[in-house]
C-alpha positions in Angstrom: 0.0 0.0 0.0 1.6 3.6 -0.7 1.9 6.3 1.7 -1.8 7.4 0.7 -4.6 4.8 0.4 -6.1 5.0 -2.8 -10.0 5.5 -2.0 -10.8 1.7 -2.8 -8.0 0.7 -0.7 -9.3 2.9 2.0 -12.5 1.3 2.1 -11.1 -2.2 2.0 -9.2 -0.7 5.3 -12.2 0.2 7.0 -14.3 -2.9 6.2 -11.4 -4.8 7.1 -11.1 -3.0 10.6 -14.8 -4.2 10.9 -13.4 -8.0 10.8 -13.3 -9.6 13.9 -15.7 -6.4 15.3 -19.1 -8.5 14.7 -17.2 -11.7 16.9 -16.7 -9.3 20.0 -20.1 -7.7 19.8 -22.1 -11.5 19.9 -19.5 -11.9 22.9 -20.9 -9.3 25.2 -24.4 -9.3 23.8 -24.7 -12.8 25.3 -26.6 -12.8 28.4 -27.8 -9.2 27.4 -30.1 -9.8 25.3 -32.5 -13.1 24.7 -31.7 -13.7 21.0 -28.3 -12.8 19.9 -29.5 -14.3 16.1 -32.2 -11.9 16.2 -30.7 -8.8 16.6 -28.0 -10.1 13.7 -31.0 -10.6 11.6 -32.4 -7.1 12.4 -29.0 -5.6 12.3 -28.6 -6.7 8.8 -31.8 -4.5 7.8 -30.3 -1.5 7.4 -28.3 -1.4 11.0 -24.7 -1.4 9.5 -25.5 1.3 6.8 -26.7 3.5 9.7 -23.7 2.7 11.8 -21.8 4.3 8.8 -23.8 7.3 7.9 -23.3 8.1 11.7 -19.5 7.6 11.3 -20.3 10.3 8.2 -21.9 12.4 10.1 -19.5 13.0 13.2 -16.3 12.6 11.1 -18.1 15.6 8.9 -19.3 16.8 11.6 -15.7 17.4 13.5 -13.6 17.3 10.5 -10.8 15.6 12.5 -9.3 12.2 12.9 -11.7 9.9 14.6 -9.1 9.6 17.2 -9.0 13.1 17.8 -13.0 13.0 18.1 -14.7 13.5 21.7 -16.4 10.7 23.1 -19.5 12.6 22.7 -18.8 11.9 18.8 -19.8 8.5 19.6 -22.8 10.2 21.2 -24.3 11.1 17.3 -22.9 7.8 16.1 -25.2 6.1 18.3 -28.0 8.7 18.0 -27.9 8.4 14.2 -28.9 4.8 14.5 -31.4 5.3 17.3 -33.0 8.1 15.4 -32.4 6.3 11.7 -35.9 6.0 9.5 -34.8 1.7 9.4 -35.1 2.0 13.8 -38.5 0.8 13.6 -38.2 -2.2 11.7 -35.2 -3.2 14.5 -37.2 -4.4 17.5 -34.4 -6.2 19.5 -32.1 -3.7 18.1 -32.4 -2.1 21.7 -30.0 1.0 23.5 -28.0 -1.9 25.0 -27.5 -3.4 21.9 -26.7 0.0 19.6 -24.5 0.8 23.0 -22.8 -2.1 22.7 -22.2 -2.3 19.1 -21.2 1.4 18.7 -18.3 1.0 21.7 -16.9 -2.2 19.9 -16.4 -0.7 16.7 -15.4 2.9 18.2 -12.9 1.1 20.2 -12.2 -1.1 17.1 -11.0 2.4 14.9 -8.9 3.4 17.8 -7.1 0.4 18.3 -6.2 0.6 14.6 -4.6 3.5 16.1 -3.1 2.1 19.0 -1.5 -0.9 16.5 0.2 1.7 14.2 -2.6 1.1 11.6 -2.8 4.4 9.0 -6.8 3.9 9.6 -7.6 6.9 11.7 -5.1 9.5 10.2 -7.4 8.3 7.2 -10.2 9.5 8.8 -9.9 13.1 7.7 -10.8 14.1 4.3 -12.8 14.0 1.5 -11.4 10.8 0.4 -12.0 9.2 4.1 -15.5 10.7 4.1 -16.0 9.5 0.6 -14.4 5.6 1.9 -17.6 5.7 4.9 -19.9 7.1 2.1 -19.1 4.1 -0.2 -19.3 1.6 2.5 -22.5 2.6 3.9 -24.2 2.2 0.3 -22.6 -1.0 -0.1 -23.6 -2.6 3.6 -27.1 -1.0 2.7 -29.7 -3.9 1.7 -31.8 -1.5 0.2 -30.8 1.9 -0.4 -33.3 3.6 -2.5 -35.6 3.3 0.6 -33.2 4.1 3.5 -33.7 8.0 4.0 -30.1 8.5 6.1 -28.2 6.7 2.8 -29.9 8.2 0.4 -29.2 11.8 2.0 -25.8 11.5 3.6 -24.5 8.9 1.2 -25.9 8.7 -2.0 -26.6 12.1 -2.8 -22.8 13.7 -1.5 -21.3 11.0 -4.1 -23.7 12.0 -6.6 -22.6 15.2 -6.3 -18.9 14.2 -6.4 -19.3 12.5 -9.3 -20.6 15.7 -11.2 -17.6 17.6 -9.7 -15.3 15.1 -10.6 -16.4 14.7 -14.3 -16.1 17.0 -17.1 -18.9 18.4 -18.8 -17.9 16.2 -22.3 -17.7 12.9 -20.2 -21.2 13.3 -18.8 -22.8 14.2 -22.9 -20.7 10.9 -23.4 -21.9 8.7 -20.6 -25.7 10.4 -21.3 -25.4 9.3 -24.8 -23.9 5.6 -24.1 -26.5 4.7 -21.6 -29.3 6.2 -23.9 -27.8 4.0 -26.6 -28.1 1.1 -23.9 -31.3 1.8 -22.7 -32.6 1.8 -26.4 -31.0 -1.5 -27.3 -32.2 -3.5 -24.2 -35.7 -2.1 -25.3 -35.7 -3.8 -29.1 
C-alpha cells in the first residue's frame, strides 16, 4: 500500500477493521439480550449502513481524525442509529444493543490507532469521508428506501461524481446509456 490509500483501498481498510468487530459484539451481547440471532437478523436490515452514515456524520461533523474525536462523537454515532428512518423495523435492536455495538467498533477504529494502523489519520478528508460514504451504500440492503443513505450517502457522491467529471464525459456517458437503454428495449 503507498503512503496514501487510494479510496478503494481505503475502504477495504475500513471494512477490514470491521473484521473480527461483529465476533466481539455476539460476545458481550450474550446474556444481554435473549436472542443474539435476532438482533443479527435485524442488524442486517439497514443497522450497518446506519452505523456508517453516523461515522459520516461525526467525522463531517468534527472534520478531525476519529481519534482526535470527543467521546460525545460516539454520542451522534449512536444517536444516528437510534434516530435512523430503518429503527423501527429493528425491535431487538435495543440502546444496550446500539450501546454495545457502537463501543466495539469505536474502540475497534482506535485500536487501529493504538496498533500503528494508518486507519484513523485516514479518517480526515474527503477521500476518508467519501471511503464511509461508499461503505454505507454497499452494507445497505436497500438503499433507494433508507432516507439516512440516500441523503448523507448517495446524494454527496452524486454530487462528487458531477464535480469530478467534465462536462464532455457526462454528454458521453448520457449518450452511451441512452444507446443502452434503447438497445435492451428492441
Amino acid at each position: 500500500m503507498s503512503a496514501q490509500p487510494s479510496s478503494i483501498e481505503q475502504v477495504e481498510i475500513f471494512a477490514e477493521a470491521m473484521t473480527g468487530v461483529w465476533e466481539a459484539i455476539v460476545a458481550e451481547l450474550r446474556g444481554t439480550v435473549p436472542d443474539v440471532r435476532e438482533v443479527a437478523r435485524q442488524l442486517a436490515h439497514h443497522g450497518w449502513c446506519d452505523l456508517f452514515i453516523g461515522l459520516v456524520q461525526v467525522t463531517v461533523k468534527f472534520n478531525t481524525a476519529l481519534d482526535k474525536i470527543p467521546e460525545r462523537g460516539k454520542q451522534l454515532v449512536k444517536d444516528a442509529i437510534r434516530k435512523s428512518s430503518m429503527q423501527k423495523y429493528r425491535s431487538v435492536v435495543t440502546d444496550v444493543v446500539i450501546d454495545i455495538m457502537v463501543d466495539k467498533v469505536w474502540a475497534a477504529f482506535k485500536g487501529a490507532a493504538v496498533a500503528q494502523v494508518p486507519l484513523l489519520s485516514l479518517l480526515t478528508g474527503d477521500d476518508a469521508i467519501r471511503s464511509l460514504r461508499i461503505l454505507a451504500v454497499f452494507s445497505c440492503p436497500a438503499p433507494e428506501g433508507h432516507d439516512e443513505v440516500r441523503e448523507h450517502a448517495l446524494k454527496p457522491l452524486a454530487d462528487d461524481a458531477r464535480g469530478i467529471l467534465t462536462a464532455q464525459t457526462r454528454e458521453r456517458l448520457a449518450k452511451l446509456f441512452k444507446e443502452w437503454t434503447v438497445e435492451a428495449a428492441t
